[in-house]
DOMI-334745 format. One record per atom (N, C-alpha, C): x, y, z; residue in three letters; atom name. Coordinates in steps of 0.2 Angstrom, whole numbers. Example, Ala and Ser with C-alpha at 12.3 -4.5 7.8 and 13.67 -1.06 7.14 Angstrom:
(r (66 -28 39) ALA N)
(r (62 -22 39) ALA CA)
(r (66 -16 39) ALA C)
(r (64 -11 35) SER N)
(r (68 -5 36) SER CA)
(r (64 0 39) SER C)
This chain:
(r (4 -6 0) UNK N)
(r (0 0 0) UNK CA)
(r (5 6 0) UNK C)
(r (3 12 -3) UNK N)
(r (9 17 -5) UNK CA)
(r (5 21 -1) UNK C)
(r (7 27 2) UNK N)
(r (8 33 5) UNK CA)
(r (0 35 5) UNK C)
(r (0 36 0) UNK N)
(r (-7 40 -2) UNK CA)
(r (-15 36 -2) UNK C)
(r (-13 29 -3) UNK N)
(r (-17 25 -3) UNK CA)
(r (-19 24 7) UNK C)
(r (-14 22 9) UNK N)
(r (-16 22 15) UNK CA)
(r (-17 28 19) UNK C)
(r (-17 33 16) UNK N)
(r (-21 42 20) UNK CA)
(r (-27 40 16) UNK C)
(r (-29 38 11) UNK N)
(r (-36 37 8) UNK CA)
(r (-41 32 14) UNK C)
(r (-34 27 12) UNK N)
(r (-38 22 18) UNK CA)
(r (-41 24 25) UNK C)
(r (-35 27 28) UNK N)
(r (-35 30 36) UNK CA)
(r (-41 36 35) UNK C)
(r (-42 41 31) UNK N)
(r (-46 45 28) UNK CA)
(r (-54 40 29) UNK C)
(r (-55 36 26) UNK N)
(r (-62 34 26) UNK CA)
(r (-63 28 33) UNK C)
(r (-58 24 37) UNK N)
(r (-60 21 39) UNK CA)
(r (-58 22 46) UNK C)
(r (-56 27 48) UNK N)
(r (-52 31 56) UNK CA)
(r (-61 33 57) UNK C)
(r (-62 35 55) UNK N)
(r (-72 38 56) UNK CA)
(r (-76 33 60) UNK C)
(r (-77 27 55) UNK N)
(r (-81 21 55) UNK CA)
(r (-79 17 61) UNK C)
(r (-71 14 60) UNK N)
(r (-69 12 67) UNK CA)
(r (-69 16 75) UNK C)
(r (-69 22 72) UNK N)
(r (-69 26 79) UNK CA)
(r (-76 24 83) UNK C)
(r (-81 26 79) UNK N)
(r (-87 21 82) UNK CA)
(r (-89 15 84) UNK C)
(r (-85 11 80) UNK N)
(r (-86 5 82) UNK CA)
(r (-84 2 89) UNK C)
(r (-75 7 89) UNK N)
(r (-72 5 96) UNK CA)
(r (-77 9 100) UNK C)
(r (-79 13 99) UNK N)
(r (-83 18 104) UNK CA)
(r (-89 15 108) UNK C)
(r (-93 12 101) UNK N)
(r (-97 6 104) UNK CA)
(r (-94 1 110) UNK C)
(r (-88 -2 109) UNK N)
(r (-87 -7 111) UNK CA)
(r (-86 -3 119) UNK C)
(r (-82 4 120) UNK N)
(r (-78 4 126) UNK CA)
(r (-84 9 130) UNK C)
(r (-85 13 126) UNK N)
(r (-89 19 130) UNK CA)
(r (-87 24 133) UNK C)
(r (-80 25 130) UNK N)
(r (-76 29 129) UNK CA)
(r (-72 32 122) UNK C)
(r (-79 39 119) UNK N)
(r (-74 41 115) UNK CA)
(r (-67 43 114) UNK C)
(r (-64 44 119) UNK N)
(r (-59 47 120) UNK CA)
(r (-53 41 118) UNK C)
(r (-55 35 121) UNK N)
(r (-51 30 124) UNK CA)
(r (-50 27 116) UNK C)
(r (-58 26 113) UNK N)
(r (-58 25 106) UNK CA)
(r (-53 26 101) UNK C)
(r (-54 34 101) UNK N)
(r (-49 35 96) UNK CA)
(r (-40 37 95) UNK C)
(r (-39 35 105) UNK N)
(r (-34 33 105) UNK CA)
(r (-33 24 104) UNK C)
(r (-37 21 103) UNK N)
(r (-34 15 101) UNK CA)
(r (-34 16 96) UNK C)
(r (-38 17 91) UNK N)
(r (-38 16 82) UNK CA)
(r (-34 18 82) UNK C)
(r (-32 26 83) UNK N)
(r (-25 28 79) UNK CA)
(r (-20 25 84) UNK C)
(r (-18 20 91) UNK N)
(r (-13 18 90) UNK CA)
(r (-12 12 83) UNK C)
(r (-18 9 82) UNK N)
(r (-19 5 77) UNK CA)
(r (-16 7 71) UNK C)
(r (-19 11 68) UNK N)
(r (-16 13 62) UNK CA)
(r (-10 15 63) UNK C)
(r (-7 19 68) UNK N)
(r (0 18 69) UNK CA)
(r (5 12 67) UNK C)
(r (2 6 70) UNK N)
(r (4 0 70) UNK CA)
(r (4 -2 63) UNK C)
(r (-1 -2 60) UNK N)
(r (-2 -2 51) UNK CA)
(r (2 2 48) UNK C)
(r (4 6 49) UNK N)
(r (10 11 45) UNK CA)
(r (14 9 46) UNK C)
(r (18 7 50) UNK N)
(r (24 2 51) UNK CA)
(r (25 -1 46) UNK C)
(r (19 -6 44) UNK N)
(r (19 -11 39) UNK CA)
(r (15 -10 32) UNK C)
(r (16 -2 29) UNK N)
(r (10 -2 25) UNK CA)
(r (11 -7 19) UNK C)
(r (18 -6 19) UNK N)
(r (20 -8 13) UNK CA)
(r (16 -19 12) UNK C)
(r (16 -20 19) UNK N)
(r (12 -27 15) UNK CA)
(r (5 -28 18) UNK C)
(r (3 -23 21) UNK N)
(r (-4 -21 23) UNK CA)
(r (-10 -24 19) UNK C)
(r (-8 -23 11) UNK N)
(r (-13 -23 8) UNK CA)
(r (-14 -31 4) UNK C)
(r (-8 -35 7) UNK N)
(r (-9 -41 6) UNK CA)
(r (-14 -45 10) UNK C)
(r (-16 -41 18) UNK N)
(r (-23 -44 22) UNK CA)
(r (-28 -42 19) UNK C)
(r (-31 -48 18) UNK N)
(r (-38 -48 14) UNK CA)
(r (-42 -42 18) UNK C)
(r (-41 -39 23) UNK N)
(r (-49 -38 26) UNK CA)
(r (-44 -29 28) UNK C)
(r (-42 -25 27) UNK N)
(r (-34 -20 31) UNK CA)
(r (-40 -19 37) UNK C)
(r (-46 -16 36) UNK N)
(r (-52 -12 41) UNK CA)
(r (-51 -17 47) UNK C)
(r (-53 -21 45) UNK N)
(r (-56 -30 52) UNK CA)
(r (-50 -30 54) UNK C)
(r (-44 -29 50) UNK N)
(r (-36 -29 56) UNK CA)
(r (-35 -24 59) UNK C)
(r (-39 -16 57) UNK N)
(r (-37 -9 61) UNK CA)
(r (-43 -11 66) UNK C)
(r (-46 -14 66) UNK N)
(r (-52 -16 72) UNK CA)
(r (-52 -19 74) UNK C)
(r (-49 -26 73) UNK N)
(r (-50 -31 78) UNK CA)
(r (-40 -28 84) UNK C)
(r (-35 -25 80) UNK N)
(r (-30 -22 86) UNK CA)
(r (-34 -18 89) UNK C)
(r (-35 -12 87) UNK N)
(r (-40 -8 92) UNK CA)
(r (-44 -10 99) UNK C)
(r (-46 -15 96) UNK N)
(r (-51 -20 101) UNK CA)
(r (-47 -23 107) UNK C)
(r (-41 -25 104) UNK N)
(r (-36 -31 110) UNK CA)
(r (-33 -23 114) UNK C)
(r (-33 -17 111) UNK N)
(r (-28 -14 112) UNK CA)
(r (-30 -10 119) UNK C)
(r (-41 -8 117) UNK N)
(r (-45 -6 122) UNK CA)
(r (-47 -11 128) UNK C)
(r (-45 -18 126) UNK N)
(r (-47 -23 131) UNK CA)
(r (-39 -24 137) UNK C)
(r (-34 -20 133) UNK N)
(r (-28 -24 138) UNK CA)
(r (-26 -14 142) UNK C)
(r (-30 -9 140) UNK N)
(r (-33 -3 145) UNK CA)
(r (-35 -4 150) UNK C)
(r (-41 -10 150) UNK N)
(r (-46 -10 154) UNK CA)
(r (-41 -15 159) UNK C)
(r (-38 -21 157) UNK N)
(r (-35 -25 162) UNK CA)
(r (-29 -20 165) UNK C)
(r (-27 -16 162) UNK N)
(r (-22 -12 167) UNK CA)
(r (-25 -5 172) UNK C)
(r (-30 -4 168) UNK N)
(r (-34 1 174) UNK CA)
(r (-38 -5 179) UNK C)
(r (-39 -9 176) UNK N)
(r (-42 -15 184) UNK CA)
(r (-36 -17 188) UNK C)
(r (-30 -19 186) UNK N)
(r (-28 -21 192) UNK CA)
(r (-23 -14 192) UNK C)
(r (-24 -8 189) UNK N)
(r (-21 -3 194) UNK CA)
(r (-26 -2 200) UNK C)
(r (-33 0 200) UNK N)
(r (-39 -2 204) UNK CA)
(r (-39 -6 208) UNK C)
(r (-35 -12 209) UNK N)
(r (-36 -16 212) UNK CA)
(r (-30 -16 216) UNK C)
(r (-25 -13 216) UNK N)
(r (-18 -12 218) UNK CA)
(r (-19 -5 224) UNK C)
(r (-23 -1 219) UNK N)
(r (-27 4 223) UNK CA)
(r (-30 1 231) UNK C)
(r (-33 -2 229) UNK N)
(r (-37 -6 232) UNK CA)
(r (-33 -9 240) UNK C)
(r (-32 -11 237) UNK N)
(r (-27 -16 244) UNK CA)
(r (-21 -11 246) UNK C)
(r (-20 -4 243) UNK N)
(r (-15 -1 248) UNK CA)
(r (-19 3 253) UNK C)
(r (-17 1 259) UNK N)
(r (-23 8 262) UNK CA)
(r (-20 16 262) UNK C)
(r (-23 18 262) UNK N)
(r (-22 28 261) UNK CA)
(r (-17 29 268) UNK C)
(r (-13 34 266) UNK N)
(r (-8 34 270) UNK CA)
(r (-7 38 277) UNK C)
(r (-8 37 282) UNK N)
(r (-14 39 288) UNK CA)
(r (-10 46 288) UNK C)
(r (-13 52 293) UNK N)
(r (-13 57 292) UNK CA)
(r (-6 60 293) UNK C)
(r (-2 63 293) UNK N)
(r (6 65 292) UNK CA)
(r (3 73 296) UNK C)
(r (9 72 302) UNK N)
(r (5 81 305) UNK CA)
(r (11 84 302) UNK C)
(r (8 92 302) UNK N)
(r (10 97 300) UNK CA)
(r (17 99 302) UNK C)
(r (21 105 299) UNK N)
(r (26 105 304) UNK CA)
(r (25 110 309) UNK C)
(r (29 109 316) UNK N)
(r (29 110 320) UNK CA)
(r (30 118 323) UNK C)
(r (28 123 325) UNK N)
(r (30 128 327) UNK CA)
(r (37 131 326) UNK C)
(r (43 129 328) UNK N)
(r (48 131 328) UNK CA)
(r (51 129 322) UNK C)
(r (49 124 317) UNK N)
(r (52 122 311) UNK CA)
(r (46 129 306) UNK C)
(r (42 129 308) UNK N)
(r (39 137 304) UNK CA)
(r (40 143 304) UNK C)
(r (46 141 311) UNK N)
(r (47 150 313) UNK CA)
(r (54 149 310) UNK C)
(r (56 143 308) UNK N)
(r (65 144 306) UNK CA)
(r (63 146 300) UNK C)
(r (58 140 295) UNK N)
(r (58 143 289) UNK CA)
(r (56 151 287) UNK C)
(r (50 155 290) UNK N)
(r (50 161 291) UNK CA)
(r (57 164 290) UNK C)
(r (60 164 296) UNK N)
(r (65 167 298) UNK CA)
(r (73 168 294) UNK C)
(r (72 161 290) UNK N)
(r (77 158 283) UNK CA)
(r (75 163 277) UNK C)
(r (68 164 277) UNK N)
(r (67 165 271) UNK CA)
(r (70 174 271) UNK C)
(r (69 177 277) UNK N)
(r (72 185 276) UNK CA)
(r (82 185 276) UNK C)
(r (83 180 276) UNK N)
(r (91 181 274) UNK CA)
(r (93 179 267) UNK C)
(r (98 184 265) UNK N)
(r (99 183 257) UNK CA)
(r (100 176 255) UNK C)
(r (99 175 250) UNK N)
(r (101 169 248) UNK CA)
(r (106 163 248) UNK C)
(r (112 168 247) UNK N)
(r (117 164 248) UNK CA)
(r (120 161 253) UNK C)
(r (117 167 261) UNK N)
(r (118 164 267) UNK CA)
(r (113 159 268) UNK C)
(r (105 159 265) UNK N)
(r (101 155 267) UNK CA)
(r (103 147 264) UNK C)
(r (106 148 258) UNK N)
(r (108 141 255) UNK CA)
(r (115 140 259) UNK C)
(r (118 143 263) UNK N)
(r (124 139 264) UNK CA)
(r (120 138 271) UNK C)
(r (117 139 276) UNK N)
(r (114 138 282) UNK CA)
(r (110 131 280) UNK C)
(r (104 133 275) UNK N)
(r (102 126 275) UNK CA)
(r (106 118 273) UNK C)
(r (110 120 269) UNK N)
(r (116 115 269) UNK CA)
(r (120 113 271) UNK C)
(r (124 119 277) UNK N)
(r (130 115 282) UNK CA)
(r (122 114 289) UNK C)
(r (119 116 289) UNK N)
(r (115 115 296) UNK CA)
(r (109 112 296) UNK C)
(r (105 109 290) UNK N)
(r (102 104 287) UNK CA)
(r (102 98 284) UNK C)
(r (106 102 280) UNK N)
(r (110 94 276) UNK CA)
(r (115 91 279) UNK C)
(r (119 95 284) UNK N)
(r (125 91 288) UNK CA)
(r (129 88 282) UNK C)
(r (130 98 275) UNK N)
(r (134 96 272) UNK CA)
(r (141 99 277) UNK C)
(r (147 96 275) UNK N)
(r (154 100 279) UNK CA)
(r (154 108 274) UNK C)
(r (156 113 277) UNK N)
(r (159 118 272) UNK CA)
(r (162 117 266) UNK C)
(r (166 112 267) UNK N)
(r (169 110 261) UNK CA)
(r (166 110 255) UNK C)
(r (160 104 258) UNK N)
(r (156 100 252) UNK CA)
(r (150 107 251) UNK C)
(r (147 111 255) UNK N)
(r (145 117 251) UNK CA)
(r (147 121 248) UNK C)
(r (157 121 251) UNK N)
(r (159 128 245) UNK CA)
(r (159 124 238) UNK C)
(r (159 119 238) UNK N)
(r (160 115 230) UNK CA)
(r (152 114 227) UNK C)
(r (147 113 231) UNK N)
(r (140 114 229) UNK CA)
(r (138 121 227) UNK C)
(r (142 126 228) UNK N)
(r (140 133 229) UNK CA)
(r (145 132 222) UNK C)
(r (150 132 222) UNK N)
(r (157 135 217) UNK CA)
(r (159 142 220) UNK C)
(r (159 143 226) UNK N)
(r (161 146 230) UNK CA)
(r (167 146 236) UNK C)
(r (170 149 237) UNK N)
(r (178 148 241) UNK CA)
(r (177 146 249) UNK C)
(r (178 143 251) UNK N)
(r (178 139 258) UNK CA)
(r (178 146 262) UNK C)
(r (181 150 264) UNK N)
(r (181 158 266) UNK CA)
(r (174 160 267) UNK C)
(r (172 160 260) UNK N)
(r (167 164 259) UNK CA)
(r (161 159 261) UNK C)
(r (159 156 262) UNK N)
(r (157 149 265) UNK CA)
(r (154 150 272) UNK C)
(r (160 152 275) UNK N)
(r (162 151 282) UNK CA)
(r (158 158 282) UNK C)
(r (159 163 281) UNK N)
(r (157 169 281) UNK CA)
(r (150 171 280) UNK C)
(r (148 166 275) UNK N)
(r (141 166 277) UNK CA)
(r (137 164 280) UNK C)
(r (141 159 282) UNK N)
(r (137 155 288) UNK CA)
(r (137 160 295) UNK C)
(r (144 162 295) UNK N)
(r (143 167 302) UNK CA)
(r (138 173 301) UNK C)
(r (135 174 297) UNK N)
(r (132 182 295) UNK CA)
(r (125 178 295) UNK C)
(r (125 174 293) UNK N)
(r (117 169 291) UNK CA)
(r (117 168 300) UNK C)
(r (121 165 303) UNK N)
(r (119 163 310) UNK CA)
(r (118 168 316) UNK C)
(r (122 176 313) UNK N)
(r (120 182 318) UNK CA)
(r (114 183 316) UNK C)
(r (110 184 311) UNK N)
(r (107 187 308) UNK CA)
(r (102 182 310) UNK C)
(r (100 174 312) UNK N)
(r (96 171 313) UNK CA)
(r (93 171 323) UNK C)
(r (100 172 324) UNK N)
(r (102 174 332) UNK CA)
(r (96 181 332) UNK C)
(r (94 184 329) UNK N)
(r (91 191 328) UNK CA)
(r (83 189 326) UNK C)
(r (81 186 322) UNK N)
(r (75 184 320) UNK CA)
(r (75 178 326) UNK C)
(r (76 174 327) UNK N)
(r (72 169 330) UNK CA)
(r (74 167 340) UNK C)
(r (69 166 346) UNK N)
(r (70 166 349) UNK CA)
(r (75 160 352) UNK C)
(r (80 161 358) UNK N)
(r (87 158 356) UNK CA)
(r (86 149 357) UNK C)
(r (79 148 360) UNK N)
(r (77 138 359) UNK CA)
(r (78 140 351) UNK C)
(r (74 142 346) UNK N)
(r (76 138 340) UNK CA)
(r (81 140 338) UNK C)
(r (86 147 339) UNK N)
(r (91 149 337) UNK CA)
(r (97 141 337) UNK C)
(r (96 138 344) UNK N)
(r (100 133 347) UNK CA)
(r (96 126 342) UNK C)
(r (92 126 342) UNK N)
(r (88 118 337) UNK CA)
(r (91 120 331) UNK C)
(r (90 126 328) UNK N)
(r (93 126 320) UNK CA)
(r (100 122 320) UNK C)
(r (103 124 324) UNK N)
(r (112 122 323) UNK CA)
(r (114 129 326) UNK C)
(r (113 134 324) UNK N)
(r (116 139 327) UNK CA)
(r (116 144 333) UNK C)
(r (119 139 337) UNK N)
(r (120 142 346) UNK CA)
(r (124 148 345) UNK C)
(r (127 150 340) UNK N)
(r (133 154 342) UNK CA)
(r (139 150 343) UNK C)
(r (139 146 343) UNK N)
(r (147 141 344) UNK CA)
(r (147 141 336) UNK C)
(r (155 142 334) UNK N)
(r (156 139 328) UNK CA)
(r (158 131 329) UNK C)
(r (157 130 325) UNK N)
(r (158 121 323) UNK CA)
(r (167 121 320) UNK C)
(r (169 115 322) UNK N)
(r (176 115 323) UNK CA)
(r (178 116 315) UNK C)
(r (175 115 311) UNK N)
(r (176 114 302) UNK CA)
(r (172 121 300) UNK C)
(r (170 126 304) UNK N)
(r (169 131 298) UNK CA)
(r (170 137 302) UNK C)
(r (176 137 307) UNK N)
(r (178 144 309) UNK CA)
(r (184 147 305) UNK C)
(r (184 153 306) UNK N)
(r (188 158 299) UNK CA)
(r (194 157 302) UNK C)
């Protein structure tokens, strides 16, 4: 079947099937993405397509297996559904983790990204000045500007829960 032939074909029989699948599923939508996976599949092979006696009955009867193996993967997603139970209630965060975030979010950036990742992530300086692309110095520097400057926003229990008591940590004094 040449190029033109099968746009003629797809042309008169993309319609017809789209109905038919539609009857079978009761899903137009679902329909006319199988046919046109179907005819996908038939364009692969247009070139010996027109040796099956029937091209329509073979865009229609893949269409068919292709809405029926839908329907098995939505059932046993459903059914998968089904047997997980919902994931019981996860509490909110706590007071003094909203008042760090708050607190985080009014310092520049660079000191809130090096605070959250040497005092969060329990990265070293090191491995922040290299996640930064930033000099070990300058590192250290923000973290002490980030830690004054958190010392000032937040009451000194969370100042002391952040990580930042005021004590520098043995790996990131200047």
């Amino acid at each position: 079947m040449t190029e033109d032939e099968f746009d003629a074909f797809y042309a008169s029989a993309f319609p017809r099937t789209v109905g038919q699948v539609y009857s079978f599923t009761g899903d137009h939508g679902q329909a006319q993405d199988v046919v046109q996976e179907a005819f996908v599949r038939a364009w692969d092979r247009r070139r010996d397509f027109l040796a099956t006696e029937a091209p329509e009955a073979w865009i229609r009867t893949v269409a068919m297996r292709l809405a029926v193996s839908h329907w098995r993967r939505a059932r046993r997603w459903l059914e998968l559904v089904r047997r997980t139970p919902p994931p019981g209630h996860a509490p909110g965060p706590g007071p003094e983790h909203v008042a760090l975030v708050a607190a985080l979010r009014q310092l520049p950036e660079p000191q809130r990204l090096a605070i959250v990742q040497h005092h969060l992530c329990d990265l070293s300086v090191e491995q922040v000045a290299s996640e930064t692309g930033a000099p070990t110095g300058t590192v250290k520097a923000r973290l002490a500007r980030g830690r004054a400057a958190l010392a000032k926003l937040l009451p000194a229990s969370e100042v002391a829960a952040a990580g930042g008591s005021g004590e520098n940590k043995e790996d990131d004094r200047a």
